[in-house]
C-alpha positions in Angstrom: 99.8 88.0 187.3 98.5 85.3 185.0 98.3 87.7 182.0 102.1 88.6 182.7 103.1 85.0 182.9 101.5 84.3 179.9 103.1 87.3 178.1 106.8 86.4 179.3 106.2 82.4 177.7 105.3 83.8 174.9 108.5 86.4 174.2 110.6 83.2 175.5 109.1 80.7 173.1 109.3 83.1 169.9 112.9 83.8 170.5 113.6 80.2 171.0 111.4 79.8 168.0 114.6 81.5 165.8 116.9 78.3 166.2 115.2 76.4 163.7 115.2 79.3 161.1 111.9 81.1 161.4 112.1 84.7 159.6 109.5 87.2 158.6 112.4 89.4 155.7 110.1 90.5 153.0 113.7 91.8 151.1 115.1 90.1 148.5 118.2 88.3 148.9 121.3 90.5 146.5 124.8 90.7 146.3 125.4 93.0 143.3 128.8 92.8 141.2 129.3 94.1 138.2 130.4 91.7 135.7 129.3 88.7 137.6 127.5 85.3 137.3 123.8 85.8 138.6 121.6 83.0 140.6 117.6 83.4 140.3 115.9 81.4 143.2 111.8 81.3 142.1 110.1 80.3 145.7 107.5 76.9 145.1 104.5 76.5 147.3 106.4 74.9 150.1 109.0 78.1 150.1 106.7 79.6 153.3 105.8 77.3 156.0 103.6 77.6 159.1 105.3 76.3 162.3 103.0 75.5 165.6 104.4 75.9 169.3 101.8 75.3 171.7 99.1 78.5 170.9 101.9 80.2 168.7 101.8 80.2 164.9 104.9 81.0 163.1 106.5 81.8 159.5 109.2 79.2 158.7 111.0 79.9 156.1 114.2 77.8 154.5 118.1 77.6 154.8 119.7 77.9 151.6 123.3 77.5 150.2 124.8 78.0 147.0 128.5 77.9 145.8 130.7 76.5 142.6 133.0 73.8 142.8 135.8 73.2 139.6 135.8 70.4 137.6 137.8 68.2 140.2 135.1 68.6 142.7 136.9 71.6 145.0 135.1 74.6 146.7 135.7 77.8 145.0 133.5 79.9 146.8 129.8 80.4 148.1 127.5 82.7 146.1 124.7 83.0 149.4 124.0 81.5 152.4 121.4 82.3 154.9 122.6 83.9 158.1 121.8 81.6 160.5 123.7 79.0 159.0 126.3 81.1 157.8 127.2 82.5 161.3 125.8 79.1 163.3 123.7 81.5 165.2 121.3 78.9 166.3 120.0 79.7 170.0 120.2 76.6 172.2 122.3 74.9 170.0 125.9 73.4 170.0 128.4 75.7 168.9 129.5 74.5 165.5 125.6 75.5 165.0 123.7 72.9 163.2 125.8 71.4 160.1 122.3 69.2 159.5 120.4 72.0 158.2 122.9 72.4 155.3 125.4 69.4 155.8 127.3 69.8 151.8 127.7 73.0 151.8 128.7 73.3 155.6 131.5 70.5 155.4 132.7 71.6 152.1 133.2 75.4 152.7 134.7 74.6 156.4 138.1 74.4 155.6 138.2 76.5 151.9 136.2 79.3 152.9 137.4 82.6 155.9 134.6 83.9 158.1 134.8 87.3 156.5 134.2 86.1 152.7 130.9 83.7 154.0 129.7 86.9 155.9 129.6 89.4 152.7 127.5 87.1 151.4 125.1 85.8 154.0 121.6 87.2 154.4 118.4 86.9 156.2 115.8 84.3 153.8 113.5 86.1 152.1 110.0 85.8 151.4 110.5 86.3 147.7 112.6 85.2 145.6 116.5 85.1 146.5 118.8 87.3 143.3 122.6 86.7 144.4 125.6 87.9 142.2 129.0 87.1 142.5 132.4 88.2 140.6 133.5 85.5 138.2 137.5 86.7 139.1 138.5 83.6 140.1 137.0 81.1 137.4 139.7 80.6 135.0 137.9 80.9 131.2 137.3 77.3 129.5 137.7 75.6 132.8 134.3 73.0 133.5 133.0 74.3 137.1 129.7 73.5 139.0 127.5 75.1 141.0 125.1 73.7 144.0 121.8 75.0 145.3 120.9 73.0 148.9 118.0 73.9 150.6 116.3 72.5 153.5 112.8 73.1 155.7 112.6 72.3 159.3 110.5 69.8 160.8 109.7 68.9 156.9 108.4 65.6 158.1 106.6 63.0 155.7 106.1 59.4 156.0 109.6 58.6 155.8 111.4 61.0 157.2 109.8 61.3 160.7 110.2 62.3 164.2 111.7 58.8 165.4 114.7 59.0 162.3 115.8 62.4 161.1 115.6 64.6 164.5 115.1 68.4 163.6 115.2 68.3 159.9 112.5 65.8 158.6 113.3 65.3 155.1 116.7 66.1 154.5 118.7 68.8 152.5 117.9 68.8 148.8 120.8 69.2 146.5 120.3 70.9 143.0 123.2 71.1 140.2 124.2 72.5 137.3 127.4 72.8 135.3 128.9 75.5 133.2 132.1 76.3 131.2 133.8 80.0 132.2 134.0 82.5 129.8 131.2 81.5 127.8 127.3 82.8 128.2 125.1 80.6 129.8 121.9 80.6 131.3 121.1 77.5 133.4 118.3 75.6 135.4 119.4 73.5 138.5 117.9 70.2 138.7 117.7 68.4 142.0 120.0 65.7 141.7 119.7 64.2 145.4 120.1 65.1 149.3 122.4 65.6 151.8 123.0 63.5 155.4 120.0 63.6 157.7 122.3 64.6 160.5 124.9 66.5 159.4 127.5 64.2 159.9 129.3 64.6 156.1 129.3 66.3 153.0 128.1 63.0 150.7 125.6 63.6 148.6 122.9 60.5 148.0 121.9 60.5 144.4 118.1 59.8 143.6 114.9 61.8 144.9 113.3 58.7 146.3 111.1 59.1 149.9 111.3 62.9 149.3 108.0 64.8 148.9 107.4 68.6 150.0 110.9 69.4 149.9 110.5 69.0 146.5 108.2 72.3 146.2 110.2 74.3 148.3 111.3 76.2 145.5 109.7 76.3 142.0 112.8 76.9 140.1 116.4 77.9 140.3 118.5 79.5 137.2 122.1 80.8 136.9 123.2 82.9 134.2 126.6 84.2 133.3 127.9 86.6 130.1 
């Protein structure tokens, strides 16, 4: 009987376990369009993480959003996002899901973006690295645009970001940028440029790096190309 109970906590707590983003995917993240603009995500030393509940040992792996804005700072459209966040199927959590995990994208594709479009794109995180496409229809050519990479680890804690101040997420989303010109080739690195609100609360992104640590080696490094 002890054996049983023991089996039945265990099942409970790995499924609870999935709120907080734990996936074992060994695919790669890709949404292939002809003719498109292409993002390369390269996975850093901090890209897989181990997470410990009671005598369980898990794979934790990261939520990550990426999308283009124009010139004037308004959504255009989201090139991936991780399914969890994308659907806000977190178990045990409130219904709008939890905005903290990915707070600038979240707010800024809430009112732009219809459930359909955010789900052709969505996909489980992978273990390697993520290779999304997306159509470059509706970027008009010689117009400025930008494009954001935000990633984030839970329970990412450091000395800083702890328990007591930043609830599930530990060190808070990291925001990487670059900017491009349509209709012209590129091939870009994102920089990380600052981080998003501990708790989800806005879309405001605080510029500077400072007090961040691990989150920084999340992913080695990001590149997006376009003919």
């Amino acid at each position: 009987m002890k054996k049983l109970s023991v089996l039945i906590f265990a099942i409970t707590a790995t499924t609870l376990l999935g709120c907080f983003g734990c996936n074992t995917s060994k695919n790669n993240s890709q949404l292939v369009i002809p003719d498109g603009l292409e993002l390369i995500v390269v996975p850093g030393e901090h890209w897989l993480g181990k997470m410990k509940f009671l005598f369980l040992s898990m794979d934790k792996t990261p939520q990550v959003a990426a999308w283009i804005e124009d010139g004037d700072g308004n959504y255009i459209a989201t090139i991936t996002v991780t399914n969890r966040s994308a659907k806000k199927n977190w178990i045990s959590s409130p219904k709008q899901g939890r905005p903290e995990a990915l707070p600038v994208w979240f707010h800024r594709q809430e009112n732009n973006q219809n459930a359909g479009s955010i789900d052709a794109v969505s996909t489980a995180t992978p273990k390697g690295a993520i290779e999304a496409r997306i159509s470059k229809d509706s970027l008009i050519s010689g117009n400025t645009y930008n494009v954001y990479l935000e990633i984030n680890h839970s329970f990412d804690y450091n000395g800083h970001w702890t328990e007591n101040n930043s609830g599930d997420n530990g060190q808070p989303s990291l925001i990487y940028h670059a900017q491009f010109t349509a209709g012209q080739p590129f091939n870009l690195s994102l920089t990380p440029i600052g981080f998003g609100s501990v708790d989800g609360s806005n879309s405001g992104i605080t510029n500077g790096l400072e007090n961040i640590t691990t989150a920084l080696y999340i992913i080695k490094s990001a590149y997006f190309k376009g003919d």
